[in-house]
N, C-alpha and C positions, 0 to 999 in steps of 0.2 A: 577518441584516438583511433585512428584509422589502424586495422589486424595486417600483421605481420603476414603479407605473400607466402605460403607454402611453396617450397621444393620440391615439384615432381619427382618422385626418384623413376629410374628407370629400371622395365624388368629385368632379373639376372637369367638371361637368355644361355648362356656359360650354364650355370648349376642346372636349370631346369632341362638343358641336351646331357647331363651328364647322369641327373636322378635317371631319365629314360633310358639311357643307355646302360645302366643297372638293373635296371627294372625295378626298383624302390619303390616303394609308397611313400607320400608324405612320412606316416606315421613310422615305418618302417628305418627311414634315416635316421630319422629323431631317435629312435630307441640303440641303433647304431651307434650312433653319436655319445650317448651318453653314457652307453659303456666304454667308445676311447675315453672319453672323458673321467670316465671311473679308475681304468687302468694308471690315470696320471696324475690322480691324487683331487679329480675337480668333482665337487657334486651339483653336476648338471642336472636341470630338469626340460629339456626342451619336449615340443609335443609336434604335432603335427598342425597345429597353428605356429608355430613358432617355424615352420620349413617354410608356410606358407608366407609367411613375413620375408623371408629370404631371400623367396621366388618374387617377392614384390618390390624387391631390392635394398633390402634392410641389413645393413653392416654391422653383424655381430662385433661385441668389442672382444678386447683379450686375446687370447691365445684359440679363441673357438675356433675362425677362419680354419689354423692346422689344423684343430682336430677334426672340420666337417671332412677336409681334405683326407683324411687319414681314413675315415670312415669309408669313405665313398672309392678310396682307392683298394679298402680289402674285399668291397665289394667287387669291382671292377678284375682284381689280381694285379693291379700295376699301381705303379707311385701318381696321386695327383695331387697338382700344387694347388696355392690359392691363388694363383696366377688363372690356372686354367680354371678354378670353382666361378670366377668372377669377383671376385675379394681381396684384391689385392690395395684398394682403397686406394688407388690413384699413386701406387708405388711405379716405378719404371724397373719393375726387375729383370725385364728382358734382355737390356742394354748391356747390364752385367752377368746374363748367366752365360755359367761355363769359364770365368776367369778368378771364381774363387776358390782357394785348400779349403774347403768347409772343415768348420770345428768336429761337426758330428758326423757318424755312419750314417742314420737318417739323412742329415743336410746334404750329406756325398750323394746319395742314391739320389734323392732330389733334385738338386746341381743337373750330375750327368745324364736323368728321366728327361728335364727338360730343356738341357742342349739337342737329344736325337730328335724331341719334337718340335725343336725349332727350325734343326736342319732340314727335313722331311719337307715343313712348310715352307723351304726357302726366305725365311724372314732377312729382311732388308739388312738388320742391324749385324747378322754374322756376316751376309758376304762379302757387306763391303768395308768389313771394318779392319781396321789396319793394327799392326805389332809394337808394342811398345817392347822396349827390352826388359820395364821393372816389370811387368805381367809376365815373365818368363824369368826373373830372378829374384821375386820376393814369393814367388808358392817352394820354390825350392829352399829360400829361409825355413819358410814353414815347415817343411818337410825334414828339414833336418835337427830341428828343435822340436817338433810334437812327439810328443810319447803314444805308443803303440796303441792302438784300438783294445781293450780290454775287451769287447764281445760285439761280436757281430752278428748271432743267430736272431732267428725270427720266427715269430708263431701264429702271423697270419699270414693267408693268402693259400694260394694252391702249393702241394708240396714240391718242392726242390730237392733230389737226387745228385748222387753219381754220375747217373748214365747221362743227364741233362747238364755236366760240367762238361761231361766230354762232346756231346754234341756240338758245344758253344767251342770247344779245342779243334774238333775237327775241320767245322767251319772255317776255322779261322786260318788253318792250314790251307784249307781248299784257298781260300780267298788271297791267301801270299800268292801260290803258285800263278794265280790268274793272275793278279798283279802285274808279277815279273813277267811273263809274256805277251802280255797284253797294254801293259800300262793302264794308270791308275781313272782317266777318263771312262773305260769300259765300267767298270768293276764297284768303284763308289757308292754309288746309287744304292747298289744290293747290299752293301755292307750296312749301310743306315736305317734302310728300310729293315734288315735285322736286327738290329738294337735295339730299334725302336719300337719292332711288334713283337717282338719273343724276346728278347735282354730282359728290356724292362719290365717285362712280366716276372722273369726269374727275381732279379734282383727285392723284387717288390712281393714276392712271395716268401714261405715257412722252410727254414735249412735249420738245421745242427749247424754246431760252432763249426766241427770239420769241412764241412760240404760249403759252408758259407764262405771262409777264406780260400778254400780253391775256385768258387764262383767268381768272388773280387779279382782273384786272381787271373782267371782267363777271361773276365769281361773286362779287366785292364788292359789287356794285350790285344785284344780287339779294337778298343778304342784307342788304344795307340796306333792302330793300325789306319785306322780311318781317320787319323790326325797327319800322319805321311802321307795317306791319297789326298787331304784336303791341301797338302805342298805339291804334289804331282798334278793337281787339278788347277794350281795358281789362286790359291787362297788362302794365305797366310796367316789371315786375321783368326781364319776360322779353325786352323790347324793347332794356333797357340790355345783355345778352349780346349780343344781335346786334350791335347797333350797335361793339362793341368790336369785333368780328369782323370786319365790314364796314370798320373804321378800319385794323385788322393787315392786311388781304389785300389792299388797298389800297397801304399799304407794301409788301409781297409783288411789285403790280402794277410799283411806281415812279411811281406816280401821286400828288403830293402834292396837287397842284389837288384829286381825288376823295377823299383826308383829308380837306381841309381842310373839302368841303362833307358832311361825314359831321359831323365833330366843330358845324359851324354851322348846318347843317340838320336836322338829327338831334338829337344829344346838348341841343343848347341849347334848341331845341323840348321835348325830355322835359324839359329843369329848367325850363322856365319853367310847364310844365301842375302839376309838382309845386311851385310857388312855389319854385323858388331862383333869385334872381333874379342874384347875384352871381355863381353856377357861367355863368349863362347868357353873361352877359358874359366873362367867363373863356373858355369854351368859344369864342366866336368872335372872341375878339383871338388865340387859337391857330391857328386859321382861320387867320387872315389874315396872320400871321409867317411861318408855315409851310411856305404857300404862297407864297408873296410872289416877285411875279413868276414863276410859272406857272399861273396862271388870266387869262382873259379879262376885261373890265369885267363883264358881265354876272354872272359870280360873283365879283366885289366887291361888286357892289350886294348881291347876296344876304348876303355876310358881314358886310357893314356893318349893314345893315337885322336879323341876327340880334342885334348886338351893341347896338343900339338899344333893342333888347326888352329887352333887360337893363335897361341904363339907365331907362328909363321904369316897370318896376315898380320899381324901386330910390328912384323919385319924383327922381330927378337929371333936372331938366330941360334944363340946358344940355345935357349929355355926349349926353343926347339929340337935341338939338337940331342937334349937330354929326356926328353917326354919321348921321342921318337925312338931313340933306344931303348929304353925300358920298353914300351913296346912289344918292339921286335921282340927283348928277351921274355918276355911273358907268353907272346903266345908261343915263343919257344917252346916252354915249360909244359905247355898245353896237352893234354895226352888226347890225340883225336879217335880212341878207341875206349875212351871214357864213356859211360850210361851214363853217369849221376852228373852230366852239365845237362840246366835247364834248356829246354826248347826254344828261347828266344835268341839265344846265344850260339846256338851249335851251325847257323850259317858266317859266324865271323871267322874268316880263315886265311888264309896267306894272300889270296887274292883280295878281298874285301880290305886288308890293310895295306897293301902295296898302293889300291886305287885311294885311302885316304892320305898315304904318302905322295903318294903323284900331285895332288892338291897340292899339296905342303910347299912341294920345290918347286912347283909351279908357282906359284905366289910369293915365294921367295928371290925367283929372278935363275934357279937352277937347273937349266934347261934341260942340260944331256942326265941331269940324275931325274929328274921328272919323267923321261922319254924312257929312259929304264923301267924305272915302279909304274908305271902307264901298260907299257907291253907286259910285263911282270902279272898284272892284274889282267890284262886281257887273254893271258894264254893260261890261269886260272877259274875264270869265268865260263861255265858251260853256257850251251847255246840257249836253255832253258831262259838264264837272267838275260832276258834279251836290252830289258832298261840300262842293265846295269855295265855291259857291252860297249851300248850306243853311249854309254856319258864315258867311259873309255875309250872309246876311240876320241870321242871330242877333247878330252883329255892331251894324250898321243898328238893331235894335231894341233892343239894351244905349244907342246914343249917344241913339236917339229917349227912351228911360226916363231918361236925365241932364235932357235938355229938358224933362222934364214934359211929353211929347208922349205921353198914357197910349193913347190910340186907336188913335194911329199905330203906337203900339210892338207895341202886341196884333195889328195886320194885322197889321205885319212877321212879327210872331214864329207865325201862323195859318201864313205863307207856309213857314217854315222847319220846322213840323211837319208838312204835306202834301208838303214835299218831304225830306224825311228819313227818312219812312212809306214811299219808295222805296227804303230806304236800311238796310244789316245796319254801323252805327257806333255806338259809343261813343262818337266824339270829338262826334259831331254832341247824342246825348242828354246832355253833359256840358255843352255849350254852351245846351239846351234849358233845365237845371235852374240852370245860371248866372244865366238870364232868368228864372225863379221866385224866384229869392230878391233880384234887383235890384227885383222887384215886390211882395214882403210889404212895404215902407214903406205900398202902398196896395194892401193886401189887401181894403177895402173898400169899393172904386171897383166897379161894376158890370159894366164892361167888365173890368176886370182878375181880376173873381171867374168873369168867363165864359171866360175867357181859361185859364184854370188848370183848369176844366175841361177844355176842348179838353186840355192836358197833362196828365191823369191818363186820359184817351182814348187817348192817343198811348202813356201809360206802360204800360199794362193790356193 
């Protein structure tokens, strides 16, 4: 009987750049290994022929794959998967990372270690992958039925401090401010390439329980951060990973107030740009449950005012009507000489809500109260939010084109292409091309045919 063909396997070029890049010996891994291995209850005997097997492309069975990964990542200081050891055994994990609530702390850290380094690598499958709405309304089920993380400390890797949450804090300040002035084309880039080379080091390193929930906690707000630039950069597929990310590390933190304003500030903003208007309302009645009683007035006005937006494209003007006031009355209540409201919260203010009411009556069909909350928010806006300005004024000039105000609406909208021309956003030239097509009714008004020029200037 003629012998069964062998299967070449081929070498694991993956582990073998990674043992080098530790600087590991065969035998050195192997002993790595079998004390995670010991920590988890397994009595492993690997040797340094057994790595050698590895390198030759030998697929451990079990649970080995994580623990080589685990090993090889205390060496390293940062989280590595079996995706990157080369062991993934013919799984497609790529396609789904970053759109799962992971069950575990471990699983989170891993999730969000390798969305930054997929994003880094520009892999095909983030950029061009497109938004479902149940990928942004079944992590927030999860999130609002998972029970709290009962520990999050860690005892390997390099140590994790105080002074290294705040560094990750201040960054992250630095990186809004650029933002706003700049728009989010500038600014992206740096924000990933930090997650990616110093986050994920932290995360994947040794913290106290203390130091480890405020780390979750400002590497959540970070990567929320870089879930809005991937909307300002016209990527939406890739904004809804973050933001699941940013909603899990969050939990991680024990901070549900900062869930709540992920899932209402975040997620419901992306379903409203992609028109689902129902996910949006959804999205910030989870908000607001969720959180309920641990947020300030000041983020209720914000959760309210998200769930409004629902409402009002939805064309429900009462539900509208009532989310919009409560609102208003909340941030009433708001003492804006308070210390003890969180940092992510203390830019939503009378302007920031006005311009999400101007939305509201805008899409309601309510022109002259739109054109009100529009100006309202724009003579609250310093010159600093430059982004935030120019979708204001494009605002202003969507309620002026309801009034039949064609004149007015062409300055306005002249205003918001010279200030957006300062500006690397998509959100801003999505709002620009909204205002061309609320203007083909009178494409052949003079002002309105100069007008469109100026925006094929601005597009060119």
């Amino acid at each position: 009987m003629a012998a069964r063909p062998l299967v070449a396997r081929q070498p694991n070029e993956r582990l073998q750049a990674l043992i080098q890049e530790a600087g590991c010996s065969n035998a050195g891994l192997a002993r790595r290994v079998n004390v995670v291995g010991a920590e988890r209850g397994l009595d492993l005997r690997y040797d340094k022929t057994s790595v050698a097997r590895w390198l030759r492309g030998q697929q451990p069975r079990g649970r080995a794959p994580g623990i080589i990964a685990e090993a090889l990542g205390r060496k390293l200081g940062r989280t590595v998967t079996i995706d990157e050891i080369g062991m993934a055994n013919g799984r497609n994990l790529a396609a789904g990372v970053g759109l799962q609530f992971a069950p575990t702390v471990v699983g989170a850290i891993e999730q969000v270690c390798e969305l930054w380094r997929s994003d880094i690598g520009r892999r095909d499958f983030l950029s061009g992958s497109s938004v479902a709405a149940s990928a942004l309304v079944e992590p927030s089920r999860d999130w609002l039925i998972t029970a709290a993380d009962p520990h999050v400390a860690r005892s390997a890797g390099a140590r994790v401090g105080v002074a290294d949450v705040a560094a990750v804090r201040e960054m992250t300040d630095a990186l809004v401010d650029l933002d706003r002035r700049f728009g989010s084309g500038h600014v992206r880039p740096v924000v990933v390439h930090y997650l990616n080379s110093v986050v994920s080091g932290m995360l994947s390193g040794s913290y106290r329980e203390a130091v480890g929930r405020q780390l979750f906690a400002a590497v959540a707000r970070l990567t929320e951060l870089a879930g809005y630039m991937a909307v300002d950069t016209g990527e939406p597929g890739l904004a809804q990973r973050y933001y699941i990310q940013a909603l899990r590390l969050a939990q991680a933190a024990g901070d549900r107030g900062y869930g709540g304003y992920v899932l209402a500030a975040s997620m419901s903003h992306l379903a409203a740009q992609l028109g689902n208007p129902r996910e949006i309302a959804q999205l910030a009645r989870a908000a607001q449950e969720g959180a309920r009683g641990k947020v300030p007035p000041r983020a209720e006005s914000m959760f309210l005012a998200a769930e409004a937006r629902g409402h009002a494209l939805l064309g429900d003007v009462r539900s509208f009507e009532v989310a919009a006031g409560e609102a208003v009355r909340a941030l009433d209540r708001a003492d804006p000489e308070s210390g003890d409201e969180p940092a992510w919260i203390r830019h939503f203010d009378h302007a920031y809500l006005a311009d999400e009411l101007a939305h509201c009556h805008r899409d309601l069909g309510q022109a002259e109260e739109a054109a009100r909350a529009a100006r309202q928010s724009l003579a609250g806006h310093p010159e600093s939010r430059a982004r935030r300005r120019a979708i204001g004024l494009a605002l202003l000039a969507s309620a002026q084109i309801q009034q039949r105000e064609l004149e007015e609406a062409c300055r306005t909208g002249t205003q918001a292409i010279e200030l957006l021309g300062t500006l690397r956003s998509s959100r801003g030239t999505e709002y620009l091309e909204d205002l061309r097509d609320r203007l083909e009714p009178f494409a052949q008004e003079p002002v309105v045919r100069e007008f469109g020029v100026r925006l094929d200037l601005a597009a060119a």
